[in-house]
N, C-alpha and C positions, 0 to 999 in steps of 0.2 A: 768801362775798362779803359786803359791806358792805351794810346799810340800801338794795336796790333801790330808793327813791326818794329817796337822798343821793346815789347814783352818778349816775342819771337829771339830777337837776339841774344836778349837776357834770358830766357831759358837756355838758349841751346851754349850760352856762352860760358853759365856755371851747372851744367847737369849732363854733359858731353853728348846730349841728345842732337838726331838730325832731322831736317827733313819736318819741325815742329810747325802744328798747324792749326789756328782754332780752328775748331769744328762747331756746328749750327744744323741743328736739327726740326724737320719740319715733319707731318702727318699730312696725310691724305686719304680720300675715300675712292679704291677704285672697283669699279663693275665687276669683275671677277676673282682680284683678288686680298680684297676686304682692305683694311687698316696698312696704309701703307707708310714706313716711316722714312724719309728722305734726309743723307747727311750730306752737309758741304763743308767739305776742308777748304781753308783757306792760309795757304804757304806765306803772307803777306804780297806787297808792292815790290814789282821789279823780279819778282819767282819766273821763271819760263812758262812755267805751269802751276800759277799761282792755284787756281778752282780745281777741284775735283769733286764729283755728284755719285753718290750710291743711293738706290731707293732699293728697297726690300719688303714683302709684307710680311706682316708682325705674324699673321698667324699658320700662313703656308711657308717653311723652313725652304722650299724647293724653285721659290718667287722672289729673283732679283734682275737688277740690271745696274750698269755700270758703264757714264760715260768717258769720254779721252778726257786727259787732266785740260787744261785751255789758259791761257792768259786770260781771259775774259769770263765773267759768271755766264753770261750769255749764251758762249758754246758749247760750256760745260753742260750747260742744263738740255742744250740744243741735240749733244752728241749720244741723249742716255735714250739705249733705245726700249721706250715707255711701253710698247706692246709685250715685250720679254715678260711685264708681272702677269699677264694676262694667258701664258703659256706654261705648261707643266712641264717641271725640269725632268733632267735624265738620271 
């Protein structure tokens, strides 16, 4: 794909959309709560809060977590708190 923040711009430039982000999706296998699918928004270069991380498992509806957005992939991924799939929602 093209320069992720020439498409960005071009999207949101003729589709009045905001806030446009690729997204990037990954799996994983966790201990208790099976099939877990991880997406990463990515706002482009120069965003405040370019990174934002949700992991959720595929087959418990009530198994998420969700970190602070971050300028960096690093914190994003840093700030998701990982034990939350491992606990049953309310």
């Amino acid at each position: 794909m093209e320069n992720i923040e020439a498409v960005i711009a071009q999207i949101e430039k003729t589709s009045s959309l905001r806030e446009v982000a690729q997204v990037t999706t990954f799996e994983g296998q966790h201990e208790t709560a099976g099939t877990v699918e991880i997406t990463i928004s990515d706002r482009g270069f120069g965003h405040p809060y370019r990174y934002s991380v949700f992991a959720r498992s595929v087959a418990l509806a009530n198994r998420s977590a969700v970190g602070r957005s971050a300028a960096d992939l690093d914190t994003a991924i840093a700030t998701v708190p990982w034990s939350k799939l491992g606990k049953k929602g309310r």
